[in-house]
N, CA and C atoms as a LAMMPS dump frame, in Angstrom:
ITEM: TIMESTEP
0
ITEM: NUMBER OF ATOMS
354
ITEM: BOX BOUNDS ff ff ff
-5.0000000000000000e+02 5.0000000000000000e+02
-5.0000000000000000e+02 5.0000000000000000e+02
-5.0000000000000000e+02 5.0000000000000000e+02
ITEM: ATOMS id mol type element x y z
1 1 1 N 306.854 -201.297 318.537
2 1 2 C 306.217 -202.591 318.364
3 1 3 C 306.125 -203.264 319.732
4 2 1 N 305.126 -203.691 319.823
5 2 2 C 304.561 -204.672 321.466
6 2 3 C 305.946 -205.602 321.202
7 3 1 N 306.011 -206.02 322.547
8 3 2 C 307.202 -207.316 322.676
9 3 3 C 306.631 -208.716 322.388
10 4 1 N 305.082 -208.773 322.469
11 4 2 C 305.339 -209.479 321.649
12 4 3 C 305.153 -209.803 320.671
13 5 1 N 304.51 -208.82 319.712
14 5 2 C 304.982 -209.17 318.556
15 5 3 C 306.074 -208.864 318.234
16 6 1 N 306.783 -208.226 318.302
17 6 2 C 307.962 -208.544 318.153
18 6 3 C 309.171 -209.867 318.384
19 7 1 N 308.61 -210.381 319.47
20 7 2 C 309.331 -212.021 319.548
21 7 3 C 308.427 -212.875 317.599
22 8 1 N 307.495 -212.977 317.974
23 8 2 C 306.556 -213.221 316.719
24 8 3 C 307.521 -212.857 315.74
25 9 1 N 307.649 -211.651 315.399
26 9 2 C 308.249 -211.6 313.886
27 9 3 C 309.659 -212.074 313.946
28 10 1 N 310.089 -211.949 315.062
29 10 2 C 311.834 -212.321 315.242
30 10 3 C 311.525 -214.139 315.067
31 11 1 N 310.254 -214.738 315.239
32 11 2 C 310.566 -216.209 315.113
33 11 3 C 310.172 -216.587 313.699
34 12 1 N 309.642 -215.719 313.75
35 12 2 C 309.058 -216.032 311.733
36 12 3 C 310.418 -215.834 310.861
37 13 1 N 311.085 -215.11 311.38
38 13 2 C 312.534 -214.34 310.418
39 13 3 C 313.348 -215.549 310.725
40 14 1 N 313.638 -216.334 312.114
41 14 2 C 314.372 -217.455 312.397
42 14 3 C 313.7 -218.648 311.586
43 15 1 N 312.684 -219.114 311.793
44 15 2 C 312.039 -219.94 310.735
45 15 3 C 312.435 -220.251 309.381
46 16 1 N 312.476 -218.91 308.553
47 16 2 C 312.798 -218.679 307.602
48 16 3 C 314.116 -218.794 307.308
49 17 1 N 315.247 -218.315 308.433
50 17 2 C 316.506 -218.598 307.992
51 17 3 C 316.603 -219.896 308.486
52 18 1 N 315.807 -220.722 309.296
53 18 2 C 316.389 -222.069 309.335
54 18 3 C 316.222 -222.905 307.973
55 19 1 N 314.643 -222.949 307.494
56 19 2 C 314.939 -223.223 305.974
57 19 3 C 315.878 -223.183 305.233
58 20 1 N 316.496 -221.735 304.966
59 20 2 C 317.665 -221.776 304.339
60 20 3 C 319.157 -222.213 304.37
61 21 1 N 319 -222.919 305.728
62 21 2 C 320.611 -223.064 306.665
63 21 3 C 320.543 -224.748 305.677
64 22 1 N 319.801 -224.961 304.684
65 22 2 C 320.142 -226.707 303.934
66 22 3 C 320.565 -226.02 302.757
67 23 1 N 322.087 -226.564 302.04
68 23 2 C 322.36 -226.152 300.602
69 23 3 C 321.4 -226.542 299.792
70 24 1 N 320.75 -227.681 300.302
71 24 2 C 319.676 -228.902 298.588
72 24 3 C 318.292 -227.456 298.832
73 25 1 N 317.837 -227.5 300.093
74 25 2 C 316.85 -226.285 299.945
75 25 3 C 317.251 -225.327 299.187
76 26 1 N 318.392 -224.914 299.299
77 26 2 C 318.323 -223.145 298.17
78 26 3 C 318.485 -223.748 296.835
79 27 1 N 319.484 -224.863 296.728
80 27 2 C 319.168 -225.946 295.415
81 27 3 C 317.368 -225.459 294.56
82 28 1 N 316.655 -226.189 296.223
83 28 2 C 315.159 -226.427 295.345
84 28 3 C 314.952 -225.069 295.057
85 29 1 N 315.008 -224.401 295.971
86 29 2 C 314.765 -222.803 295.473
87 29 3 C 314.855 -222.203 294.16
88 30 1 N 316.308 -222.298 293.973
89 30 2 C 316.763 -221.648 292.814
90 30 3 C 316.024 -222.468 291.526
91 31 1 N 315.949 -223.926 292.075
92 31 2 C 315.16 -224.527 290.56
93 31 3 C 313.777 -224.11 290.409
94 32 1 N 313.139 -223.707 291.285
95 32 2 C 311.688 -223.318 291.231
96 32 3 C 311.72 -222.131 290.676
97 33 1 N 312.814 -220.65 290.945
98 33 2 C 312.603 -220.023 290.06
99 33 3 C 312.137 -219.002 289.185
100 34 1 N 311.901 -220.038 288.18
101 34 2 C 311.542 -219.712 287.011
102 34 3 C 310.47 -219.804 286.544
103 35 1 N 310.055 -221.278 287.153
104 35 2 C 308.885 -222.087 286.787
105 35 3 C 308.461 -222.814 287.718
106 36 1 N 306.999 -223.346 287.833
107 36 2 C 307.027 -224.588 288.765
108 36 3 C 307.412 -226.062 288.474
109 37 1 N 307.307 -226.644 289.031
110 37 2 C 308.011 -228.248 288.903
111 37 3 C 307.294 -229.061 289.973
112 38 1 N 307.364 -230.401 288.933
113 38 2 C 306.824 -231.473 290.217
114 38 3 C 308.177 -231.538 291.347
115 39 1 N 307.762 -232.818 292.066
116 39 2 C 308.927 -232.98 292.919
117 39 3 C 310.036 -233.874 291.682
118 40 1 N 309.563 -234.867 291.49
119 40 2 C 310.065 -235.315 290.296
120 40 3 C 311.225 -235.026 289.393
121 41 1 N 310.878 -233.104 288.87
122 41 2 C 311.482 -232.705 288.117
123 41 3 C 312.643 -231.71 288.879
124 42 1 N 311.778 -230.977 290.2
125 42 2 C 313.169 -230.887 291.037
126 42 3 C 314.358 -231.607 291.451
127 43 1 N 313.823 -233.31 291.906
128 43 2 C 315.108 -234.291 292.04
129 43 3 C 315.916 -234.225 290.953
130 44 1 N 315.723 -234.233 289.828
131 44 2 C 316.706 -234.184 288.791
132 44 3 C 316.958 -233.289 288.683
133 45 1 N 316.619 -232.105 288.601
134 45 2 C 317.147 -230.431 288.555
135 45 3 C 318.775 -230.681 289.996
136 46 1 N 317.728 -231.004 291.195
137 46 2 C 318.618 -230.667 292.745
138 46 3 C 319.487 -231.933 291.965
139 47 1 N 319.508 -232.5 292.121
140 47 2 C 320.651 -234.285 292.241
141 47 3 C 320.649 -234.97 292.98
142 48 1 N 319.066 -235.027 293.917
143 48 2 C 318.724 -235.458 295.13
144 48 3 C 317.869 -236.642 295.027
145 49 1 N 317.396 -237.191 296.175
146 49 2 C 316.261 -238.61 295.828
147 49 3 C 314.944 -238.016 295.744
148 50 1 N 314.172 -238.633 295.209
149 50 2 C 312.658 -238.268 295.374
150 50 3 C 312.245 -237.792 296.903
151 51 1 N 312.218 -238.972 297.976
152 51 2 C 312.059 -239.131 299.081
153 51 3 C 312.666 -237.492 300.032
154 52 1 N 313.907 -237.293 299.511
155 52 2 C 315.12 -236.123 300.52
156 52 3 C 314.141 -234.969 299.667
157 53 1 N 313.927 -234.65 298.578
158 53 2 C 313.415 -233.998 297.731
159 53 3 C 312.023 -233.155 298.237
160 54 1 N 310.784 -234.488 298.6
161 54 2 C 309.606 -234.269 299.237
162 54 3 C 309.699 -233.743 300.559
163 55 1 N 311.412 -234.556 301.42
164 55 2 C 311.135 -233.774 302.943
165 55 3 C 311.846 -232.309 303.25
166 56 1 N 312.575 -232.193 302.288
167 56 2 C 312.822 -230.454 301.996
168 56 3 C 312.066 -229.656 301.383
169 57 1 N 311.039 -229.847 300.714
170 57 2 C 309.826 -229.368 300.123
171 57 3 C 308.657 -228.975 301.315
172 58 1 N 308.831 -230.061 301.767
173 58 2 C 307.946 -230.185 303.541
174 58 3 C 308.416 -229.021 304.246
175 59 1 N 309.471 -228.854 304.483
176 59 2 C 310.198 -228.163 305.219
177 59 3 C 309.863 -226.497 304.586
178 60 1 N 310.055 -226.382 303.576
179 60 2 C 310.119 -224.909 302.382
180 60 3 C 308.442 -224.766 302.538
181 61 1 N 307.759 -225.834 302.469
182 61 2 C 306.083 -225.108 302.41
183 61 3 C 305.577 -224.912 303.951
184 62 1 N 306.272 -225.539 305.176
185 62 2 C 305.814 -225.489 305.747
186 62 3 C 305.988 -223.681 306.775
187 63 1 N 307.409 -223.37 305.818
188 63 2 C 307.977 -222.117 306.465
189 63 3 C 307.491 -221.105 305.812
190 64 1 N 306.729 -221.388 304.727
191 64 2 C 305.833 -220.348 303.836
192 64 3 C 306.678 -220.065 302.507
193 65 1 N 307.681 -220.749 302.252
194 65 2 C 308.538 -220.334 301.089
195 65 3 C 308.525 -220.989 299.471
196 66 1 N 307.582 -221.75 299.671
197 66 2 C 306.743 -222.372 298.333
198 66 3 C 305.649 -223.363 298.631
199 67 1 N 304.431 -223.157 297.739
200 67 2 C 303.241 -223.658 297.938
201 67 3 C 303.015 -224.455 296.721
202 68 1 N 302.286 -225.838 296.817
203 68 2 C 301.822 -226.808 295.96
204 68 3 C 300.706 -226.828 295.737
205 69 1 N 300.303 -227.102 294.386
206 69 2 C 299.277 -226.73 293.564
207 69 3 C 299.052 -228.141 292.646
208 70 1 N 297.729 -228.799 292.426
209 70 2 C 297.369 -229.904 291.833
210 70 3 C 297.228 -229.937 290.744
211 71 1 N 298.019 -230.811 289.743
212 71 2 C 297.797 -230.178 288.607
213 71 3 C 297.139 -231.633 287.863
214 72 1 N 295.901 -231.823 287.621
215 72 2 C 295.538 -233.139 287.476
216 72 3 C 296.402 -234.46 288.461
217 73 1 N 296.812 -235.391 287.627
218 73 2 C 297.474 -236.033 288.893
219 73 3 C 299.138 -235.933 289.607
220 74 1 N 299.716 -235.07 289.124
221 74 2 C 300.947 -234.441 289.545
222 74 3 C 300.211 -233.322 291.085
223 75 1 N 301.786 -232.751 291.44
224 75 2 C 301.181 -231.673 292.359
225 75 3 C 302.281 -230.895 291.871
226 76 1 N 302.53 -229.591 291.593
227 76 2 C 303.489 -228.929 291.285
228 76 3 C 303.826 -227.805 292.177
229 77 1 N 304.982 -227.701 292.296
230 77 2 C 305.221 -226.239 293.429
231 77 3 C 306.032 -225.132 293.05
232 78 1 N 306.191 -224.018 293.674
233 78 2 C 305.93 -222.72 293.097
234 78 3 C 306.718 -222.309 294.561
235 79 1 N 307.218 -220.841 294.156
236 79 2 C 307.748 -219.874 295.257
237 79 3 C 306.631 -219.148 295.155
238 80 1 N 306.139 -219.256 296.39
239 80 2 C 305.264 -217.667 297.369
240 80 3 C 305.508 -216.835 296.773
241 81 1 N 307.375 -216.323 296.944
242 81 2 C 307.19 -215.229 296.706
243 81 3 C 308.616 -215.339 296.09
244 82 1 N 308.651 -214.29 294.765
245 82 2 C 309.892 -214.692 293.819
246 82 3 C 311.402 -213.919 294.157
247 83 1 N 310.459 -212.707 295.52
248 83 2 C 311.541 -212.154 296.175
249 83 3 C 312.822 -212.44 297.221
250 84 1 N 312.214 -214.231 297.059
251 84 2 C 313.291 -214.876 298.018
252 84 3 C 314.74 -215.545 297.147
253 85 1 N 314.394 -215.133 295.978
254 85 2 C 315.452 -215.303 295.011
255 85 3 C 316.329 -214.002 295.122
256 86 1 N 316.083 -212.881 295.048
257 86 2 C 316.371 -211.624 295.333
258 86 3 C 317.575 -211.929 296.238
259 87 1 N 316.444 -212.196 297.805
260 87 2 C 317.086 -212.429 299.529
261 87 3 C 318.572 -213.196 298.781
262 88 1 N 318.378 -214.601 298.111
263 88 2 C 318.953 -215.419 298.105
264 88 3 C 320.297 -214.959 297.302
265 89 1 N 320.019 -214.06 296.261
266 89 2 C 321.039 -213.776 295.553
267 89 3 C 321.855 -212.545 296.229
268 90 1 N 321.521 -211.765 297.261
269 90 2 C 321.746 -210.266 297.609
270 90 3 C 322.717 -211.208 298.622
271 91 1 N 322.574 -211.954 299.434
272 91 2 C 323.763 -213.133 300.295
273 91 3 C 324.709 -213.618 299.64
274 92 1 N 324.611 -214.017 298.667
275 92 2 C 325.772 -214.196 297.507
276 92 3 C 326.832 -213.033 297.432
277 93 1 N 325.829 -212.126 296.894
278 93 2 C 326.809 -210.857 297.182
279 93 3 C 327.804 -211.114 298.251
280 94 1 N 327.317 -210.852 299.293
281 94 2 C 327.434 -210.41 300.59
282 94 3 C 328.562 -211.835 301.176
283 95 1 N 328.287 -212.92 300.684
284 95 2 C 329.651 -214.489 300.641
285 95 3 C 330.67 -213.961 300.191
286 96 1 N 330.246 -213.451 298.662
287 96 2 C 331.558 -213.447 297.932
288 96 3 C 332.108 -212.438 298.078
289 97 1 N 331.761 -211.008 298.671
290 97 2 C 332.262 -209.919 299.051
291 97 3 C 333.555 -210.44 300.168
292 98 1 N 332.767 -210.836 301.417
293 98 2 C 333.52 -211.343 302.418
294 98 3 C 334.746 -213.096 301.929
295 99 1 N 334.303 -213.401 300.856
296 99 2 C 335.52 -214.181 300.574
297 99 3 C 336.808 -213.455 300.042
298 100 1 N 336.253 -212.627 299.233
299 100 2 C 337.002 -211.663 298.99
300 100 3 C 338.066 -210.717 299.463
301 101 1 N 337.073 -210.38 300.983
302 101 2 C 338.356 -210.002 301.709
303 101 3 C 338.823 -210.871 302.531
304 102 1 N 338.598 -212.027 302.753
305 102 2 C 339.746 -213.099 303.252
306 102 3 C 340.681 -213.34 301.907
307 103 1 N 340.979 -213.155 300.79
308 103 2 C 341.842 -213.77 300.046
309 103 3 C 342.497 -212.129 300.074
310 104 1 N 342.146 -211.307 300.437
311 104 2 C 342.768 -210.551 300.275
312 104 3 C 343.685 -209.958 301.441
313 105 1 N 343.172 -210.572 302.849
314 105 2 C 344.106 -210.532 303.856
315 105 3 C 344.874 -211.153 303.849
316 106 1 N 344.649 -212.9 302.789
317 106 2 C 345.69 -214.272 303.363
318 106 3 C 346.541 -213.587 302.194
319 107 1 N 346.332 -213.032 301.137
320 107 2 C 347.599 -212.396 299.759
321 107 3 C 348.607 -211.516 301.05
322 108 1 N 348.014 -210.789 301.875
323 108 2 C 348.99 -209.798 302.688
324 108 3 C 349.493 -210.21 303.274
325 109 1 N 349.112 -211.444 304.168
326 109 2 C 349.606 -212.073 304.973
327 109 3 C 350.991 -213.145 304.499
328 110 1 N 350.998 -213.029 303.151
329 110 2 C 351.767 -214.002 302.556
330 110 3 C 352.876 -213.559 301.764
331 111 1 N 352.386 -212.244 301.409
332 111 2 C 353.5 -211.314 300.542
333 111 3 C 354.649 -210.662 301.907
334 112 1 N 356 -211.024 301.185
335 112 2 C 356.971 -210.828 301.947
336 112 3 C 357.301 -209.458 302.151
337 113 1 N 357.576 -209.023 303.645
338 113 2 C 357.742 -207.714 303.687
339 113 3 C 359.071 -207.08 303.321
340 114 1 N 359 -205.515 302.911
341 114 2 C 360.034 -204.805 302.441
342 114 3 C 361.703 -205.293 302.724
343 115 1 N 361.292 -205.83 304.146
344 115 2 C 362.929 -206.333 304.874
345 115 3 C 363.454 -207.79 304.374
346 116 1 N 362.61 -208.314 304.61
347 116 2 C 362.248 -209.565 303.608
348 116 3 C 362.747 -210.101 302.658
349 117 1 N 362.407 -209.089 301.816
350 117 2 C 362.957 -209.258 300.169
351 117 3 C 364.603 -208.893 299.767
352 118 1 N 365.244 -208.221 301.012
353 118 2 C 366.685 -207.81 300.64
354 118 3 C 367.446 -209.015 300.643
C-alpha cells in the first residue's frame, strides 16, 4: 500500500476510534441497534439531554457511524453499518477477558503462600 494511503486509512481507523473513546456514544450506539430512533427517543434510551444527545450524534455521523434520515417532521438515525455492534461487542470480550486476568493475578497476589500458612 502507497504511504499515503496508508496514513489515510490509519486516520480513518483513528477517527473512528476517537468516536468511540465517549461511553454515552457506544450508549447511542447500542440503542440504535436494533432500530432507528429520533434523537428524542435516544435521550431517554442513553439518560442524556437532548442537546449532549444531538452533539454526540454530530460526532457518530460525522465519523460515518450512523446516518439521519427524515421522516416527515422527525429525523431519525440509523447505524451505517450494524457491524459496529459486532466491533463493539468483540471489545467487550476482549475488557472482560483482560479483567479477568487482573482478578486473577490480584487472587494470587493475595493468597498466602505455602510458608505462610504454617
Amino acid at each position: 500500500m502507497k504511504p499515503e494511503l496508508e496514513a489515510e486509512v490509519n486516520q480513518l481507523h483513528a477517527d473512528i476510534c476517537s468516536a468511540l473513546a465517549d461511553p454515552n456514544r457506544i450508549l447511542i450506539l447500542y440503542a440504535l441497534a436494533d432500530t432507528p430512533h429520533t434523537v428524542n427517543e435516544i435521550a431517554v434510551e442513553a439518560g442524556l439531554s437532548q442537546p449532549a444527545t444531538s452533539r454526540h450524534l454530530k460526532v457518530l455521523r460525522e465519523r460515518g457511524l450512523v446516518r439521519a434520515a427524515r421522516q416527515g417532521v422527525s429525523v431519525e438515525y440509523s447505524l451505517n453499518d450494524p457491524r459496529i455492534i459486532q466491533a463493539l461487542d468483540l471489545l467487550r470480550l476482549v475488557l472482560r477477558n483482560s479483567i479477568a486476568r487482573r482478578a486473577s493475578l490480584l487472587e494470587e497476589k493475595t493468597q498466602p503462600t505455602p510458608q505462610e500458612s504454617l
